[in-house]
C-alpha positions as CSV (number, residue, x, y, z in Angstrom):
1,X,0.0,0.0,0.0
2,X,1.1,3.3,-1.0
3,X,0.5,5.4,2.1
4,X,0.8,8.5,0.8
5,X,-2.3,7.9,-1.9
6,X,-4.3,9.1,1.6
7,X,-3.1,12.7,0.8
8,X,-5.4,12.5,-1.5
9,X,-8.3,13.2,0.5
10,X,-9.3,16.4,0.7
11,X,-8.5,18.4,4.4
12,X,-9.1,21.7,6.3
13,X,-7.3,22.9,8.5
14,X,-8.6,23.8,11.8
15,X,-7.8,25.3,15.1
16,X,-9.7,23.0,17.5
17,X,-9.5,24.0,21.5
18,X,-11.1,23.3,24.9
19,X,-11.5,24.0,28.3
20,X,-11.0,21.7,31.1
21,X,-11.6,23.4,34.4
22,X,-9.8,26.7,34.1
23,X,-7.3,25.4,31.8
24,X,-7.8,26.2,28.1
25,X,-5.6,24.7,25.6
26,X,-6.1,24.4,21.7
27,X,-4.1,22.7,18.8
28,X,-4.3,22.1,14.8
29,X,-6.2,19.4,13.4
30,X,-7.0,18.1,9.5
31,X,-10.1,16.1,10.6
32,X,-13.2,17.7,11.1
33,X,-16.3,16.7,8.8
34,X,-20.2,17.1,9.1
35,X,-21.9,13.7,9.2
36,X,-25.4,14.7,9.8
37,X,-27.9,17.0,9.4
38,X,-30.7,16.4,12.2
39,X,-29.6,17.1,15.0
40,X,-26.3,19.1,13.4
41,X,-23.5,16.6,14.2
42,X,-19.5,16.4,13.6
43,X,-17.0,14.2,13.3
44,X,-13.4,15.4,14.8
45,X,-10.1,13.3,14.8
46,X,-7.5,13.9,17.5
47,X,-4.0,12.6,18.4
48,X,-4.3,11.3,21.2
49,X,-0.7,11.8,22.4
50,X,-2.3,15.8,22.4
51,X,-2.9,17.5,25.6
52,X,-6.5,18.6,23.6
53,X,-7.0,15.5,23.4
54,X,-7.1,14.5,27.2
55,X,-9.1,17.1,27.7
56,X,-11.7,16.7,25.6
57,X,-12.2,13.4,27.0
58,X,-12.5,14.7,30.2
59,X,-15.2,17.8,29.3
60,X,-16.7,16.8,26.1
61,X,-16.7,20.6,24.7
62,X,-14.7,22.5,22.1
63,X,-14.8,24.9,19.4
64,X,-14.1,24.2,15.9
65,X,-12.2,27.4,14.2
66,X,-12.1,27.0,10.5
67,X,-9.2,28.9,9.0
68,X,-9.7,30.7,6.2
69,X,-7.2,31.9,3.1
70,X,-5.7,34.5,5.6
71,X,-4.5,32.7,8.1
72,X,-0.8,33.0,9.0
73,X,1.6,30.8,9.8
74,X,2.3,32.3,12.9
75,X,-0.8,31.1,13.8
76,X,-0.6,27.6,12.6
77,X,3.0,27.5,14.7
78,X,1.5,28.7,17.7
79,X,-1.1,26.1,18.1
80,X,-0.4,23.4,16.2
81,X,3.9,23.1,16.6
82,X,4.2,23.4,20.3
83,X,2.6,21.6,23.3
84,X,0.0,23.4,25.9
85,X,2.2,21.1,28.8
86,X,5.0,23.3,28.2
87,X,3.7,26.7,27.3
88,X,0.0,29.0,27.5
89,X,-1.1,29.0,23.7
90,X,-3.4,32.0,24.3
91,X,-1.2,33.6,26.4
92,X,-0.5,37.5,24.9
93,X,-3.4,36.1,21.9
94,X,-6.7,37.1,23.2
95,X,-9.6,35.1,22.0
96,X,-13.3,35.7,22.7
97,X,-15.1,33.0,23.8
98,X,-18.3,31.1,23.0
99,X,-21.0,30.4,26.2
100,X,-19.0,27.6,27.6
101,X,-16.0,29.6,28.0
102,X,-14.1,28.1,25.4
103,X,-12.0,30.0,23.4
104,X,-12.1,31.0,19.4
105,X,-10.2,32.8,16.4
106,X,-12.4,35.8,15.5
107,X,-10.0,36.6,12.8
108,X,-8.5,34.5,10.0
109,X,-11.1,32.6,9.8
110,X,-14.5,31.8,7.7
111,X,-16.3,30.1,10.5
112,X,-16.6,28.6,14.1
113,X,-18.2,25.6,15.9
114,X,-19.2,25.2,19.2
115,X,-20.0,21.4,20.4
116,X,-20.6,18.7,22.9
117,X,-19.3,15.6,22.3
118,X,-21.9,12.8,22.4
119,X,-19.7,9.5,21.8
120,X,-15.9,8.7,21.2
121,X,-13.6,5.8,19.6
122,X,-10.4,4.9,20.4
123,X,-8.7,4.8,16.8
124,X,-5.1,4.1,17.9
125,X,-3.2,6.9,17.6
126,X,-6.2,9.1,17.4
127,X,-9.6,9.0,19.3
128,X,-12.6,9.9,16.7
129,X,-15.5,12.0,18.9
130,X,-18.9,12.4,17.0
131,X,-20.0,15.4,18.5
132,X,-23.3,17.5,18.9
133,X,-23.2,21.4,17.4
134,X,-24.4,23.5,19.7
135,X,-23.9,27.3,17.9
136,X,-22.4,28.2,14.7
137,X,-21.4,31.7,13.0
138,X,-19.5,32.7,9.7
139,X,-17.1,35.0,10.5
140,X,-15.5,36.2,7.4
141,X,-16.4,35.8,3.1
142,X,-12.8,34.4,2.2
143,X,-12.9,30.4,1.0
144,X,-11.5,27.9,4.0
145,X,-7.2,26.9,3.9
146,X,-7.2,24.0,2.8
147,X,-4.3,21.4,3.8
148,X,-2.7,21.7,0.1
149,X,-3.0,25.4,0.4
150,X,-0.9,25.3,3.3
151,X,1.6,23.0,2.2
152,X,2.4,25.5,-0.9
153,X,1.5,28.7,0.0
154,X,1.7,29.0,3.8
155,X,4.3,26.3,5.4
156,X,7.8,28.2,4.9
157,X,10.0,26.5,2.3
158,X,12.7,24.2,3.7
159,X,15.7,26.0,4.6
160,X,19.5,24.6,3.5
161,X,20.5,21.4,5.9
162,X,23.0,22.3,8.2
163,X,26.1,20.7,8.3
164,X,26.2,18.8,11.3
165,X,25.8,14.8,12.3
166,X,21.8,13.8,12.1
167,X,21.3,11.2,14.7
168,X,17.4,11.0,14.4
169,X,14.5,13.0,13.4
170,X,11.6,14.2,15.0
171,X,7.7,15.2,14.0
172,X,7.4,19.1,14.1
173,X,3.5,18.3,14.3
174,X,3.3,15.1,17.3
175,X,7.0,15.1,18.6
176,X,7.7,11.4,17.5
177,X,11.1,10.8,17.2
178,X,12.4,8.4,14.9
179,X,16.0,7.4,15.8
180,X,18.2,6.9,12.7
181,X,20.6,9.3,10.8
182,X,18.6,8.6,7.3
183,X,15.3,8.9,7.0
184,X,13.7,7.2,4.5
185,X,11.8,9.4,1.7
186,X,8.2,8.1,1.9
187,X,8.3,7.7,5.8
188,X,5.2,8.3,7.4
189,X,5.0,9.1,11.1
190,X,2.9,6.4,12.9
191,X,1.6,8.7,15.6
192,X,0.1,11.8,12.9
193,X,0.1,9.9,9.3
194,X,2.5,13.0,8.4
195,X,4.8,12.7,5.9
196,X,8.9,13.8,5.9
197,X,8.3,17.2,5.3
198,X,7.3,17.8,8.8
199,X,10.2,16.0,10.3
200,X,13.5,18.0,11.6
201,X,16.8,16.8,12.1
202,X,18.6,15.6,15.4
203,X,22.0,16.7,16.0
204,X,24.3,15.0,18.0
């Protein structure tokens, strides 16, 4: 099987976050899809290595932020390549917040979700939650960022390797590490399903 025939598939991109307590946290996803009408449900994939991801298990509530042909990827970097264990993803980015008191992108977006989650699956590496929509609004005209739009016209370019001894590499997107000096050109990353071109180099 050719895994990379998956990339295919059409994807969004997405801010997805939650509220646990007092903690809020939010991350990046590619999975989010309507799969019925009446009531108004979703279906969302998460990683389930992802602090989000805990905590949606344990609240059942999130909002869905739909990025639009704006967004930046600052944005994308902020929540989607670094971990809410290690650092406060809204901190000095003020969001507004839906009646739950879960935070949302106002701005480069088309659209946001609010939901309650109303069953889950264990998927592996994911966990699959279908999940009730409580309120929606549009906010903006521009057409949703798509995943191929952001692999070639948002992701930065590759910069020139650096000269030093690779012992391993390491998803920018989960933080698997994969622990030889080569890796292999259609490597996929068993935790995310993405491919080399989110992977960066260990040095010794």
């Amino acid at each position: 099987m050719d895994p990379k025939a998956m990339f295919s598939i059409s994807y969004g991109i997405f801010m997805l976050a939650t509220k646990d307590g007092d903690k809020i946290n939010g991350c990046i996803t590619n999975t989010c899809m309507q799969v019925a009408a009446v009531p108004t449900r979703v279906a969302i994939a998460c990683i389930n290595k992802n602090l989000t991801c805990e905590m949606i298990k344990r609240s059942g509530v999130f909002t869905m932020s739909i990025l639009d042909q704006s967004a930046t990827f600052d944005t994308i970097k902020r929540f989607g390549m670094q971990s809410g264990r290690n650092v406060d993803k809204f901190a000095d980015f003020k969001c507004p917040v839906d009646e739950k008191g879960i935070p949302y992108l106002p701005s480069q977006t088309c659209a946001v979700i609010s939901c309650h989650v109303v069953s889950s699956q264990d998927l592996g590496s994911h966990t699959l939650f279908i999940a009730e929509v409580d309120d929606a609004i549009r906010t903006s005209d521009k057409a949703p960022l798509t995943y191929n739009d952001y692999q070639n016209n948002v992701k930065p370019k590759a910069a020139a390797p650096v000269q030093k001894k690779i012992v391993g590499w390491r998803c920018k997107i989960c933080g698997y590490e994969y622990k030889e000096s080569v890796l292999p050109a259609d490597f996929i990353c068993p935790l995310c399903g993405h491919d080399v071109s989110d992977f960066e180099p260990i040095y010794e």
